[in-house]
N, C-alpha and C positions, 0 to 999 in steps of 0.2 A: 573517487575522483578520476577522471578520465585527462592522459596526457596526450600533449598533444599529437606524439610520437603513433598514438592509438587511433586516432582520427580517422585514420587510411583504413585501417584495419576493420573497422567497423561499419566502414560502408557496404561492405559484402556483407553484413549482419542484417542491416534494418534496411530495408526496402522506401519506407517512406525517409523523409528527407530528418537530417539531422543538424541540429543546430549548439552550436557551443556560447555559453550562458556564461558570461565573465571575459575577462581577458584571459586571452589565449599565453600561455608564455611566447613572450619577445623571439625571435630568432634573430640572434648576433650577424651581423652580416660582416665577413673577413673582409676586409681592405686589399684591393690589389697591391700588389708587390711595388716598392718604390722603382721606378724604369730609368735605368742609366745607361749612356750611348760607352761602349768601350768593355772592357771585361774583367778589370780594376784586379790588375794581378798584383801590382805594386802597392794597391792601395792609399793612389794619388786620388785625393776625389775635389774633384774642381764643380763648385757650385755656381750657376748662372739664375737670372731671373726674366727671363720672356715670356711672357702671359701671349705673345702670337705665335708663338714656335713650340714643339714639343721639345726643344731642347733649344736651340740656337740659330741666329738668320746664319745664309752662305756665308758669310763677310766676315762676322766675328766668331765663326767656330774654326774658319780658315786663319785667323789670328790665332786661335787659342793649341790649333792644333803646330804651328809654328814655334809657339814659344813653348811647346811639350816636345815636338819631335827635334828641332834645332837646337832648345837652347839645354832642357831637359835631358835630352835623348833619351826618351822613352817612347813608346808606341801606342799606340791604339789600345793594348792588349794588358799596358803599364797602369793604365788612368778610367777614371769614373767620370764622366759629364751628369751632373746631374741638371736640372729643373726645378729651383724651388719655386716658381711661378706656380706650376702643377701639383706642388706636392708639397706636405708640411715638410718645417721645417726641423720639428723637432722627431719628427721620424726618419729624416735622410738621417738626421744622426745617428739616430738609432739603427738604423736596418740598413745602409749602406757601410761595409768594413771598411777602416781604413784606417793608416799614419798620419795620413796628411791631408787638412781640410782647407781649399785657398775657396775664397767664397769673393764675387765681383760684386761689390752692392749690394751685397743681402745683410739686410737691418739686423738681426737675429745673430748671424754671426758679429756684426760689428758690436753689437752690445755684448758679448763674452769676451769680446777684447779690448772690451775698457772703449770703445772707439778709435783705439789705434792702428791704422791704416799703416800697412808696408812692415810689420814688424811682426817676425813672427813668435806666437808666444802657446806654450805648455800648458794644456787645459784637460783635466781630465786622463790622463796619458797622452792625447791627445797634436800634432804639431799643428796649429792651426793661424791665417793667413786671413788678412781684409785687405780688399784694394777696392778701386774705384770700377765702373764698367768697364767693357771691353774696349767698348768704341772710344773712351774718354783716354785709356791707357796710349790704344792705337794712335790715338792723335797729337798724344804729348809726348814731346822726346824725353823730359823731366820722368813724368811719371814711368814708363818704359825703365829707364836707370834705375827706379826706386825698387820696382816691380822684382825685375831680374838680379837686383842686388839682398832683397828678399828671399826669391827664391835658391841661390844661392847659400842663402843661409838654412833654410829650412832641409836642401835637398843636401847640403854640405858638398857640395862641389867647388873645389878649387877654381882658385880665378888663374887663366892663362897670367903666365908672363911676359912681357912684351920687351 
Protein backbone atom coordinates (compact mmCIF):
# COMPACT_ATOMS: atom_id res chain seq x y z
CA UNK A 1 0.00 0.00 0.00
CA UNK A 2 1.49 3.20 -1.00
CA UNK A 3 0.97 6.37 1.61
CA UNK A 4 0.40 9.20 0.82
CA UNK A 5 3.42 10.82 2.59
CA UNK A 6 5.17 8.49 -0.51
CA UNK A 7 3.61 10.15 -3.34
CA UNK A 8 6.32 12.81 -3.67
CA UNK A 9 8.81 10.31 -3.46
CA UNK A 10 8.01 8.40 -6.26
CA UNK A 11 7.61 10.77 -8.73
CA UNK A 12 11.47 10.65 -9.32
CA UNK A 13 10.86 6.80 -9.61
CA UNK A 14 8.15 6.34 -12.59
CA UNK A 15 8.57 8.63 -15.33
CA UNK A 16 5.18 7.99 -16.86
CA UNK A 17 2.37 9.59 -14.89
CA UNK A 18 1.03 8.10 -11.51
CA UNK A 19 -2.23 7.86 -10.42
CA UNK A 20 -3.64 6.98 -6.76
CA UNK A 21 -6.78 4.54 -6.86
CA UNK A 22 -8.91 5.10 -3.77
CA UNK A 23 -9.01 7.86 -1.40
CA UNK A 24 -6.23 9.47 -0.49
CA UNK A 25 -6.05 9.92 3.38
CA UNK A 26 -7.81 13.31 4.36
CA UNK A 27 -5.25 15.84 5.37
CA UNK A 28 -6.42 17.61 8.77
CA UNK A 29 -6.30 21.22 7.99
CA UNK A 30 -5.17 23.17 11.68
CA UNK A 31 -7.57 26.00 12.26
CA UNK A 32 -5.93 29.51 12.57
CA UNK A 33 -5.31 30.64 16.07
CA UNK A 34 -8.35 32.27 17.66
CA UNK A 35 -7.17 36.52 17.08
CA UNK A 36 -7.67 38.83 20.04
CA UNK A 37 -6.84 42.69 20.02
CA UNK A 38 -4.86 43.24 23.55
CA UNK A 39 -2.24 40.67 25.10
CA UNK A 40 -4.66 39.24 27.88
CA UNK A 41 -2.13 39.43 30.67
CA UNK A 42 -4.74 39.62 33.14
CA UNK A 43 -6.86 37.38 31.62
CA UNK A 44 -9.92 39.76 31.15
CA UNK A 45 -11.38 38.46 27.92
CA UNK A 46 -14.30 40.64 26.86
CA UNK A 47 -16.27 38.95 24.08
CA UNK A 48 -18.07 41.15 21.28
CA UNK A 49 -20.11 40.24 18.13
CA UNK A 50 -19.59 42.29 14.71
CA UNK A 51 -19.79 40.18 11.65
CA UNK A 52 -18.38 43.92 9.84
CA UNK A 53 -15.46 44.55 11.89
CA UNK A 54 -12.58 42.28 12.79
CA UNK A 55 -13.21 43.07 16.18
CA UNK A 56 -15.21 46.31 16.78
CA UNK A 57 -16.53 49.72 15.00
CA UNK A 58 -14.39 53.12 16.36
CA UNK A 59 -17.24 54.06 18.60
CA UNK A 60 -17.83 50.91 20.67
CA UNK A 61 -14.25 49.66 21.15
CA UNK A 62 -13.61 53.58 22.32
CA UNK A 63 -16.46 52.65 24.96
CA UNK A 64 -15.20 49.37 25.80
CA UNK A 65 -11.81 50.56 26.09
CA UNK A 66 -13.09 53.38 28.68
CA UNK A 67 -14.81 51.23 30.82
CA UNK A 68 -11.37 48.86 30.98
CA UNK A 69 -8.89 51.74 31.30
CA UNK A 70 -11.21 54.31 33.69
CA UNK A 71 -13.26 52.17 35.35
CA UNK A 72 -11.18 48.91 35.45
CA UNK A 73 -7.75 50.32 35.40
CA UNK A 74 -6.42 47.86 33.34
CA UNK A 75 -4.58 48.42 29.97
CA UNK A 76 -4.49 47.17 26.83
CA UNK A 77 -1.87 44.59 27.91
CA UNK A 78 -4.65 43.47 31.05
CA UNK A 79 -7.58 42.37 28.61
CA UNK A 80 -8.52 40.13 25.54
CA UNK A 81 -11.16 41.57 22.77
CA UNK A 82 -12.28 39.06 21.28
CA UNK A 83 -14.86 38.34 17.91
CA UNK A 84 -17.25 35.88 18.29
CA UNK A 85 -18.83 37.04 14.99
CA UNK A 86 -15.40 35.44 13.38
CA UNK A 87 -14.80 32.84 15.37
CA UNK A 88 -16.51 29.91 17.25
CA UNK A 89 -17.62 30.24 20.06
CA UNK A 90 -16.93 27.31 21.85
CA UNK A 91 -13.18 27.60 20.94
CA UNK A 92 -12.72 31.21 22.26
CA UNK A 93 -13.39 29.22 25.31
CA UNK A 94 -11.28 27.02 24.68
CA UNK A 95 -7.97 28.60 23.31
CA UNK A 96 -8.35 32.03 24.56
CA UNK A 97 -6.91 31.88 28.75
CA UNK A 98 -8.66 33.53 31.12
CA UNK A 99 -10.65 34.46 34.79
CA UNK A 100 -12.77 36.38 33.51
CA UNK A 101 -15.26 36.07 30.41
CA UNK A 102 -17.80 39.39 30.07
CA UNK A 103 -19.53 38.50 26.77
CA UNK A 104 -22.10 41.71 24.99
CA UNK A 105 -24.71 39.74 23.29
CA UNK A 106 -23.41 36.65 22.67
CA UNK A 107 -26.20 34.02 22.79
CA UNK A 108 -23.83 31.12 23.79
CA UNK A 109 -22.49 32.80 26.69
CA UNK A 110 -26.15 33.95 27.72
CA UNK A 111 -27.26 30.31 27.71
CA UNK A 112 -24.48 29.20 30.41
CA UNK A 113 -25.76 31.78 32.56
CA UNK A 114 -29.08 30.64 32.79
CA UNK A 115 -29.96 34.08 30.61
CA UNK A 116 -28.97 36.12 33.51
CA UNK A 117 -27.74 39.37 32.40
CA UNK A 118 -25.57 41.68 34.76
CA UNK A 119 -24.76 38.97 37.20
CA UNK A 120 -21.87 37.57 37.50
CA UNK A 121 -21.75 33.88 37.96
CA UNK A 122 -18.94 30.74 38.53
CA UNK A 123 -18.89 28.33 35.59
CA UNK A 124 -16.43 25.92 35.20
CA UNK A 125 -13.73 27.74 37.40
CA UNK A 126 -14.67 30.09 35.27
CA UNK A 127 -15.92 34.15 36.46
CA UNK A 128 -18.15 34.83 33.63
CA UNK A 129 -20.46 37.90 32.70
CA UNK A 130 -23.79 38.78 30.11
CA UNK A 131 -24.83 42.03 29.26
CA UNK A 132 -26.54 43.71 26.58
CA UNK A 133 -24.41 45.38 23.37
CA UNK A 134 -22.21 48.04 23.61
CA UNK A 135 -24.06 50.53 22.01
CA UNK A 136 -27.41 49.60 24.01
CA UNK A 137 -25.19 49.90 27.37
CA UNK A 138 -23.65 53.22 26.00
CA UNK A 139 -26.99 54.52 25.59
CA UNK A 140 -28.64 53.64 28.95
CA UNK A 141 -27.64 55.26 32.01
CA UNK A 142 -29.76 52.24 33.85
CA UNK A 143 -27.85 49.62 32.03
CA UNK A 144 -24.24 51.49 32.61
CA UNK A 145 -25.10 51.28 36.64
CA UNK A 146 -26.08 47.56 36.19
CA UNK A 147 -23.02 47.00 34.02
CA UNK A 148 -20.27 48.68 36.19
CA UNK A 149 -22.01 47.47 39.41
CA UNK A 150 -21.35 43.98 37.83
CA UNK A 151 -18.15 44.42 37.06
CA UNK A 152 -17.40 45.51 40.32
CA UNK A 153 -18.25 42.41 41.52
CA UNK A 154 -16.67 40.16 39.41
CA UNK A 155 -13.18 42.36 39.29
CA UNK A 156 -13.79 42.96 43.41
CA UNK A 157 -13.11 46.33 43.46
CA UNK A 158 -14.32 48.60 46.19
CA UNK A 159 -16.83 51.06 45.79
CA UNK A 160 -15.38 54.77 46.64
CA UNK A 161 -16.84 56.31 49.55
CA UNK A 162 -18.48 59.43 49.20
Amino acid sequence: MIMAEDLEYLQYIFTEGLYVVGDAPPQAKEAPPIKYLGANEKGAVFIVSDPTHDFLNTKEHGFLMKIIESGLRMSKFDIAIVNAANQPFDRIMDEVPGKYYIGFNIAELESLTSGLKYIVQEIHGKNMLSADTLSDIEADVEKKRVLWNALQVMFDIQKSKS
